[in-house]
C-alpha positions in Angstrom: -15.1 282.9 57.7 -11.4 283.1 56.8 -10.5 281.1 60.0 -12.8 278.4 58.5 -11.0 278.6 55.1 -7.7 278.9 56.5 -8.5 275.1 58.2 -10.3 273.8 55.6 -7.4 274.5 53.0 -5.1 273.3 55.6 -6.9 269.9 56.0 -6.9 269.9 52.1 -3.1 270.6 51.8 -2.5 267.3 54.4 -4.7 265.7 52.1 -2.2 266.0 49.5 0.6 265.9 51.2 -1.0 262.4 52.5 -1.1 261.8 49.1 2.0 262.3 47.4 3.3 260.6 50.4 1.6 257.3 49.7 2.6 257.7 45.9 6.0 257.9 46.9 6.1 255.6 48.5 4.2 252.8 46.5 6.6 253.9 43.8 9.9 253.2 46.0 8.2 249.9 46.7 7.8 249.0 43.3 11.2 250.0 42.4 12.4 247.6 44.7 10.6 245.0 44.3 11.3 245.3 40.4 15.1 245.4 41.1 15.0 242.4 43.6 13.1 240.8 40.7 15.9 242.1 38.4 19.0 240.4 40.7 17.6 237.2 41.2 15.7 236.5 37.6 16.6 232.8 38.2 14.1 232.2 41.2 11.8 233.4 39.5 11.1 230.1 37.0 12.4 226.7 37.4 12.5 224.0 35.1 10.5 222.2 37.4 8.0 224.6 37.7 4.5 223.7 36.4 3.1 225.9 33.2 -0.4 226.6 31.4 -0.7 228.1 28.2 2.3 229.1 25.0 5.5 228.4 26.0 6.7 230.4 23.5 4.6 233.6 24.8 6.4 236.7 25.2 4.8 237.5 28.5 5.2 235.3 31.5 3.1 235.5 34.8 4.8 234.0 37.5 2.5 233.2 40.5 2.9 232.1 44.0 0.4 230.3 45.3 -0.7 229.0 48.5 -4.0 226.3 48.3 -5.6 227.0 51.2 -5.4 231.1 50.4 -8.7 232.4 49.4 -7.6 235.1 47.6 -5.9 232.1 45.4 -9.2 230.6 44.9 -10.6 234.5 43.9 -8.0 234.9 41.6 -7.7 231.7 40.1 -10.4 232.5 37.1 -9.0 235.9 36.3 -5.7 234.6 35.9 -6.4 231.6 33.7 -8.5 233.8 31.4 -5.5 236.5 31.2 -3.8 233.4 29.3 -6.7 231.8 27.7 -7.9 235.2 26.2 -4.4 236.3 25.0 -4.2 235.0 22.0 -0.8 232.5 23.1 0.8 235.8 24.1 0.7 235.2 27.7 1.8 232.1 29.9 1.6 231.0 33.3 4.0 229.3 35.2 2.7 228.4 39.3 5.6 228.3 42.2 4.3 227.2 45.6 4.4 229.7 48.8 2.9 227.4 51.8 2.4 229.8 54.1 -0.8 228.5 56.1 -0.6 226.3 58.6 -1.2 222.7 56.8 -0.5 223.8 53.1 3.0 222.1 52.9 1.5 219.1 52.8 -1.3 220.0 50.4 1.5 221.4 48.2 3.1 217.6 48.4 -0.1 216.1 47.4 -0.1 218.7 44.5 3.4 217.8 43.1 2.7 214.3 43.4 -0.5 214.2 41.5 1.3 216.2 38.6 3.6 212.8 38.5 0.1 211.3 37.4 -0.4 214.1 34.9 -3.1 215.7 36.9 -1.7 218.6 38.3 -4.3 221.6 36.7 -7.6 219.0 37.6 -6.0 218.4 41.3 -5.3 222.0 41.9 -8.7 223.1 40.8 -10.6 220.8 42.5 -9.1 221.8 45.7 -9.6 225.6 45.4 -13.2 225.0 44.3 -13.5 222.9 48.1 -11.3 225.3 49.8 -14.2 225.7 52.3 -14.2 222.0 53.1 -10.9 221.7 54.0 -9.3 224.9 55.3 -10.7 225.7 58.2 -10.2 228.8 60.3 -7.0 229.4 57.9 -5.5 226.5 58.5 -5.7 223.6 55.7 -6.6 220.3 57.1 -4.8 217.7 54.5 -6.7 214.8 56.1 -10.0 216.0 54.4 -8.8 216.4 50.8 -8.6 212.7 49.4 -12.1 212.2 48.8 -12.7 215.7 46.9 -10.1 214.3 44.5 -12.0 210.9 43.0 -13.3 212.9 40.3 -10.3 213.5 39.0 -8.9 210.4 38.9 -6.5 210.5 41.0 -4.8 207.0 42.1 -4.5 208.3 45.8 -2.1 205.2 47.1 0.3 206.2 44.6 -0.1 209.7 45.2 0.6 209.3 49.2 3.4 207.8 48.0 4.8 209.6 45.7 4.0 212.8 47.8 7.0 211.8 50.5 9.4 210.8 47.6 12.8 213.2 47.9 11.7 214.8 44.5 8.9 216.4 45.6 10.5 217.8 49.0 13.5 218.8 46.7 10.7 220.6 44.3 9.2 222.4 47.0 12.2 223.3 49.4 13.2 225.5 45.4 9.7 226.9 45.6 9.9 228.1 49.5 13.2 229.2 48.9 13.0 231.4 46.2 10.0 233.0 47.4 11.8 233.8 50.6 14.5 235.3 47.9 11.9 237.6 46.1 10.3 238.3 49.6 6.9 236.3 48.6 5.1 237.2 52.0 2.1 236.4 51.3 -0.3 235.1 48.4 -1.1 235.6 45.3 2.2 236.9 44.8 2.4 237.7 41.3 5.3 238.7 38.6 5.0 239.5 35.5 7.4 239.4 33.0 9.8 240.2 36.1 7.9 242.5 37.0 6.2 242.6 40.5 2.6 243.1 41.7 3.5 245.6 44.6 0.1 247.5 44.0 -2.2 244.7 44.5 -5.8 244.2 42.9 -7.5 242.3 39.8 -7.4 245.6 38.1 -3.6 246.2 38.7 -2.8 242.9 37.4 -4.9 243.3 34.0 -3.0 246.4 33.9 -0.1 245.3 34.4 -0.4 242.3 32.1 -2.1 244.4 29.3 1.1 246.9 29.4 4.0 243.5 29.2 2.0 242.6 26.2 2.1 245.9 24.7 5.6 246.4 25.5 6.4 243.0 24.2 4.3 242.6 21.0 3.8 246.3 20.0 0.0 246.8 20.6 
């Protein structure tokens, strides 16, 4: 009987010593991430960058974000109703992370149709018909164009416009500073600086909820 206990108590002290481990750790990641944030504040918003909601909000949510990532598409909801339930406290602001196989070009198409002033209808078409066009993780460009009539989209001018030096300029930022903040893969979120290291819906209403309390006193 004590032999049992003695392993059982020892299996339960690994347990915790598992645990603390893993808390540790998570925390050292955080702290990093945070003061990688910290250094390089500047990649974290352009003034090119693409933005829903207040602009005067105290809390900002920066987001990566790759089209053809269904996690993107999963998240896409929660996120716009952190900023549409907040009262004008919280804002988003989107940077690009292309980081499947084919999303560059999507990305393109993106930035071009915000030229036409239909960047929010463009990019939430295309995560709606994520399953049309990605396939097997990759995103097949080819097969967007007619998901996008509905939106009114003038698609010569938007092939064109998607090649332009602007939009590789505006993209080559966005790739760039992701690489900075070590964006490896998507959603990659910030808020207010400070970054998503633990990652879940949960953790981000958390996270989110705590900004605006910091920021507004509630």
């Amino acid at each position: 009987m004590n032999k049992r206990i003695l392993v059982v108590s020892a299996g339960l002290l690994a347990l915790v010593v598992f645990a603390l481990g893993v808390f540790f750790y998570t925390q050292q990641q955080t702290q990093q991430a945070a003061q990688l944030a910290q250094d390089n504040r500047a990649a974290l918003v352009r003034p090119h960058s693409p933005a829903f909601g207040n602009s005067s909000a105290k809390v900002t949510i920066v987001e990566f974000i790759d089209p053809a990532c269904e996690t993107c598409s999963a998240f896409y909801p929660l996120v716009k109703s952190l900023v549409g339930g907040s009262f004008g406290q919280v804002n988003l602001v989107m940077r690009y992370a292309p980081l499947h196989k084919g999303s560059y070009e999507v990305v393109k198409l993106i930035e071009a149709a915000r030229m036409q002033g239909l960047y929010w209808p463009v990019l939430q078409a295309l995560l709606k018909s994520q399953s049309v066009w990605v396939v097997h993780h990759e995103a097949k460009p080819e097969l967007v164009w007619d998901l996008l009539q509905e939106t009114g989209l003038d698609v010569a001018k938007a092939r064109s416009d998607m090649n332009s030096p602007r939009v590789a300029e505006i993209v080559a930022q966005d790739i760039a500073d992701g690489k900075t903040l070590k964006v490896t893969k998507t959603p990659g979120f910030f808020v207010n600086g400070q970054p998503l290291v633990d990652f879940g819906a949960d953790q981000l209403k958390a996270l989110v909820a705590n900004e605006v309390r910091s920021a507004y006193g509630k």
